[in-house]
C-alpha positions as CSV (number, residue, x, y, z in Angstrom):
1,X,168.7,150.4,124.9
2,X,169.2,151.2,121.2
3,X,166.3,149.8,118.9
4,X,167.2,148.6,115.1
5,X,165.6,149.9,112.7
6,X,164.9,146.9,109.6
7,X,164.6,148.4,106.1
8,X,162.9,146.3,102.9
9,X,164.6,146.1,99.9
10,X,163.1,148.9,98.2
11,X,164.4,151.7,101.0
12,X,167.7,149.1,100.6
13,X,167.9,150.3,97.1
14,X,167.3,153.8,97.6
15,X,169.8,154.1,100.4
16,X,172.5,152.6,98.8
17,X,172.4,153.3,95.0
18,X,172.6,149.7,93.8
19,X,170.2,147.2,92.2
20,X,167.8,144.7,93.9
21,X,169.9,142.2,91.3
22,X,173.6,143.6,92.5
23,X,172.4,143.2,96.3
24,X,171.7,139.5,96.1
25,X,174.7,139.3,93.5
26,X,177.0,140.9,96.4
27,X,175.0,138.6,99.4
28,X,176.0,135.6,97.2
29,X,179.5,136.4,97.2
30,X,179.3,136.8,100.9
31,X,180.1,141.0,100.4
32,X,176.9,142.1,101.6
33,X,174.8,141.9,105.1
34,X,172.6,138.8,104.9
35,X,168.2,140.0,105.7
36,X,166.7,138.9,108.4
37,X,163.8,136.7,108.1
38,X,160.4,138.5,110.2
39,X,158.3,137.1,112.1
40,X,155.1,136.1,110.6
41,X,156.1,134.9,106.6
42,X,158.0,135.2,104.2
43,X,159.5,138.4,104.0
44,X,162.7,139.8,105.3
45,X,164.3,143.4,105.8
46,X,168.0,144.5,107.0
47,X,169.4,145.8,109.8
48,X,169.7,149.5,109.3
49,X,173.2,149.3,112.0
50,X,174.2,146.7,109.7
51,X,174.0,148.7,106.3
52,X,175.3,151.5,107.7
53,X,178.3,149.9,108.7
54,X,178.8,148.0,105.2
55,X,178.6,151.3,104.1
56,X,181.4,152.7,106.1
57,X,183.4,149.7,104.9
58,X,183.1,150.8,101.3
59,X,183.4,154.7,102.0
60,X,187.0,153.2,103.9
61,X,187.8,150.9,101.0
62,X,187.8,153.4,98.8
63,X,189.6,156.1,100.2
64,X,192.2,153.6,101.2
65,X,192.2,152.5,97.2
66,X,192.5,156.7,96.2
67,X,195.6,156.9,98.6
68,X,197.4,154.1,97.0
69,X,196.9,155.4,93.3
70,X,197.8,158.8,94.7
71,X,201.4,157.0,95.9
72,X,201.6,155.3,92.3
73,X,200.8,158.1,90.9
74,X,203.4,160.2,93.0
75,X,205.7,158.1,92.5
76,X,205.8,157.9,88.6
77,X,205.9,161.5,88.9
78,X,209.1,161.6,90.5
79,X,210.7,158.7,88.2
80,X,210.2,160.7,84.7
């Protein structure tokens, strides 16, 4: 059995480089893993399997974005 690991925002921040203002910001667009409420009040932390898998997606993203503007940019090459 695998156990999660929750983070708060503050190791949230640290772990992935962004603002406590441009996580909710990406959350509200619906581009970032929602918190999970714990037990016993009001505050919530995120799934560390669930960041690190957002994260993947962006690492992916971009590379997939670098290999396109490497073809653009291959391909103006070869039209001048």
């Amino acid at each position: 059995m695998t156990t999660d690991t929750f983070l708060r925002m503050p190791a949230v921040i640290a772990r992935i480089g962004y603002s406590r203002s441009s996580v909710y910001a990406l959350m509200k667009q619906g581009k970032f893993p929602k918190p999970i409420r714990l037990a016993g009040g009001g505050a919530v932390a995120w799934s560390e399997q669930d960041l690190r898998r957002w994260m993947e997606q962006q690492r992916d993203a971009s590379q997939a974005s670098d290999r396109a503007d490497l073809a653009h940019a291959e391909i103006a090459d070869v039209r001048r």
